[in-house]
N, C-alpha and C positions, 0 to 999 in steps of 0.2 A: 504494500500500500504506500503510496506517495503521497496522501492525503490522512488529516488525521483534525474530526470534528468531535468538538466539544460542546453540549448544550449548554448556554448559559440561563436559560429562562422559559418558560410555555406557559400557555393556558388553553384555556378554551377555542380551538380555530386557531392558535398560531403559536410557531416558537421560535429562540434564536439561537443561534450555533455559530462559537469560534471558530473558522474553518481557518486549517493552516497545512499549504501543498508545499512539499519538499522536488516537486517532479524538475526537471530540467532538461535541457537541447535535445540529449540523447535520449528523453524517456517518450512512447508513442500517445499520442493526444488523449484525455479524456474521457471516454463517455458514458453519459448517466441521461437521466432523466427529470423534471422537475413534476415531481408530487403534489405539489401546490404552488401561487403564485410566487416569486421569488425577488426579494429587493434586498441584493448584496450591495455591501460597502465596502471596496479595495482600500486595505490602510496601510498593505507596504507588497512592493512586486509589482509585476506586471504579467501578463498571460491573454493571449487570444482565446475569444469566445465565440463559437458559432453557434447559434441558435436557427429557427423559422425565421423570425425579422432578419435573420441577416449576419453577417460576421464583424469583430469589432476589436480594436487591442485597449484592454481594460490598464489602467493605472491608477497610485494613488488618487482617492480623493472621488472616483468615477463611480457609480451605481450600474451593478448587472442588473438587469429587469427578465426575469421568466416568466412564462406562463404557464397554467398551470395540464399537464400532462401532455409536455411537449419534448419534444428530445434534445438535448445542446450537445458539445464539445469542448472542450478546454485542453489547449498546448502554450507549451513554454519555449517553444523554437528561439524565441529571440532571448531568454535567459531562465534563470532558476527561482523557483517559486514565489508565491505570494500568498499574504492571509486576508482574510475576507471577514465582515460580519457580515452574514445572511439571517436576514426577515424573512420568514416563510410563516404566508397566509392560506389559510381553507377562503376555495372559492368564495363560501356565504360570507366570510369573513371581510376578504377586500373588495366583495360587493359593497357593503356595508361602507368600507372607506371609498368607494367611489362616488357612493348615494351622498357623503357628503363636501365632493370637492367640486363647488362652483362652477356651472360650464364645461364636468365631465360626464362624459355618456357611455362610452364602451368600457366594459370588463374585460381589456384585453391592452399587452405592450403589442404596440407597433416596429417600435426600433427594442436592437438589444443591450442599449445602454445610454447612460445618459452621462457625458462627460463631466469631470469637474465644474462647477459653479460656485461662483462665492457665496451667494444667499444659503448653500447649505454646509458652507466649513465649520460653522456655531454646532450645528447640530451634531454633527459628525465626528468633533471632538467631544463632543459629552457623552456621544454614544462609546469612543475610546477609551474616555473616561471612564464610565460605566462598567466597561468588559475590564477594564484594569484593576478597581475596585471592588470589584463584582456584587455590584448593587443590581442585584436581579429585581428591585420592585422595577426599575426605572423602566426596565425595557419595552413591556407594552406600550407605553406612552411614545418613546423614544421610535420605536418601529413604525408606529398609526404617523406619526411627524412624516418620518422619512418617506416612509409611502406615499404620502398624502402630497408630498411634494413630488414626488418620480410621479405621481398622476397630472398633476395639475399641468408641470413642464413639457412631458411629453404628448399632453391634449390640447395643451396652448391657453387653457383657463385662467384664469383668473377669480383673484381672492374679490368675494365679496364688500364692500365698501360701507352699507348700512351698518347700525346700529344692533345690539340684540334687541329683542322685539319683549315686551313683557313674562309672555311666556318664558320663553329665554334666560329671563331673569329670574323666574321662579323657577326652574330648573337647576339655576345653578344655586339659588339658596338652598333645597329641597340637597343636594348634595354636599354642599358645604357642612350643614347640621349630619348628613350622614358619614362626613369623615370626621367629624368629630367627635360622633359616637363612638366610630371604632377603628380610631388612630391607630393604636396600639394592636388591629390587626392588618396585616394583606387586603386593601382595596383596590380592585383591579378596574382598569379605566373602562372593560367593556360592561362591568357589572354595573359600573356608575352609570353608563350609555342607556344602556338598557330600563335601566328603571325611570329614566329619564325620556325613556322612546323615542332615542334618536338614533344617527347614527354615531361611534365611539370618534372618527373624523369632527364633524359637526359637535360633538359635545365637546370637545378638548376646544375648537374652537372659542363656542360661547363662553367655557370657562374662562381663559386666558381675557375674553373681551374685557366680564365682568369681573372676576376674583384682581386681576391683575398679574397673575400667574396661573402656570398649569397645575392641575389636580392632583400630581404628584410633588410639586411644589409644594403646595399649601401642606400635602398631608407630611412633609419632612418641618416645616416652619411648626405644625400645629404638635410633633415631638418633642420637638426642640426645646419651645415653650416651654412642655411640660417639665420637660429635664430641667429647666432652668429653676423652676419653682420648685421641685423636687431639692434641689440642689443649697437651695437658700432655705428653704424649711425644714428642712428634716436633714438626721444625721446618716441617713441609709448608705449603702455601699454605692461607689458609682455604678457597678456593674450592675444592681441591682436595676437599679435607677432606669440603664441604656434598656435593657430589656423589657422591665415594665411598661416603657411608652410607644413599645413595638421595634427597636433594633434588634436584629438576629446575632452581631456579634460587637461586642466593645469597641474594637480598632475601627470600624465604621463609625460607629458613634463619638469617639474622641474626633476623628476627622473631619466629618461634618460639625458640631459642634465648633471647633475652634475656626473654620472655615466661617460660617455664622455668625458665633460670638467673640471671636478674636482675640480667644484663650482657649486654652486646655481645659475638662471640664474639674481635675484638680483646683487650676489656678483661678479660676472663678468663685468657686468655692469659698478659697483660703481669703479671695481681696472680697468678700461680697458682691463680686458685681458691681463692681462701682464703674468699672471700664466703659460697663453697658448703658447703665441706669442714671448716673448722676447728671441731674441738668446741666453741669458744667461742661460734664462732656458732650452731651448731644450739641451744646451751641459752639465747640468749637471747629 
């Protein structure tokens, strides 16, 4: 095997895998098939890709787009391997994210890749981030993004420009009070969609319009919080503390944490929070 895939993440209709090819000049092309819709992210190498839409030399920074039960190829003729994150959607699934991107219509890639673009280097590094970290909540969120942009680019759509609409706005309250009921577990952006009866596209939208961030966002700030007051009230362990409010491991939660609060969640601690809290310092 020249290839050697890691799951980082799944749920319901989708999951994602470090994919990391060792093949090179001398090794013969590729070939598989795509099970479901497929929105890789090249984050180092290079390798030709032949798919139905067509043949293409993928590099840093580019999106493979598959569809779903179609056959491709992958060679390395012009050098030695490269590693990928791949998004892979069930059909109903990136129906769902098509249903909600603006002036898109077909459930299907035209072309088999979409080149580097700057409007998605942001996102694409926090997906890096992510997979280095391995903060497996982020991913659904992080994957519907990516998608949702390989839709839009390669249909030629365009982001909606209005306002969220009332309903919209009580949808995203009606999920807001729901992550904050159950911060401290796993809430996955298509459960949020769903209860919301929309598409998980369209919902991550409206939230961002109204919360001011995404659902994943909020639901790491609305931890954090808690740690924080955890941390000032009570003499509990910090470990105690990281998991009570829903982190799976401590070194996640010191990272985030001092990334946020801009200390260690020791050093917080021991100063009071004054760092964070003192009016003198917010005015300066």
């Amino acid at each position: 095997m020249t290839a050697t895939t890691r799951t980082l993440a799944s749920g319901p209709g989708w999951h994602v895998a470090d994919v990391i090819c060792t093949a090179g000049v001398n090794d013969r092309p590729f070939e598989e098939a795509h099970r479901d819709f497929c929105v890789a992210a090249v984050t180092s190498g290079t390798f030709r890709y032949r798919a139905r839409q067509g043949t293409a030399m993928l590099a840093p920074g580019a999106l493979l787009l598959g569809n779903s039960g179609t056959c491709y190829e992958c060679g390395h003729e012009h050098g030695s391997g490269d590693r990928c994150l791949s998004f892979h959607f069930e059909p109903a699934y990136m129906e769902r994210i098509v249903a909600g991107v603006p002036g898109a219509r077909r459930l299907v890639f035209e072309a088999p890749r979409l080149p580097p673009f700057p409007a998605l280097a942001p996102l694409l590094a926090e997906a890096e981030v992510a997979r280095e970290t391995v903060d497996s909540e982020a991913f659904e969120e992080l994957g519907v993004r990516i998608a949702a942009a390989a839709v839009a680019r390669i249909s030629g759509a365009t982001s909606a420009r209005r306002g969220p609409s009332r309903r919209d706005q009580k949808r995203v309250a009606e999920a807001v009070r729901r992550i904050e009921l159950d911060a401290d577990r796993s809430v996955s952006l298509s459960a949020l969609a769903d209860e919301a009866a929309t598409s998980p596209y369209h919902f991550l939208r409206i939230f961002r319009q109204v919360a001011g961030m995404t659902p994943y966002q909020f639901l790491l700030k609305t931890r954090l919080h808690r740690a924080a007051l955890r941390l000032r009230l009570s003499a509990d362990a910090i470990s105690a503390i990281a998991f009570d409010v829903g982190f799976n491991d401590l070194s996640t939660f010191n990272r985030r944490f001092r990334h946020v609060m801009g200390e260690t969640p020791g050093d917080y601690r021991r100063s009071g929070g004054a760092a964070v809290h003192s009016p003198r310092s917010r005015q300066a």
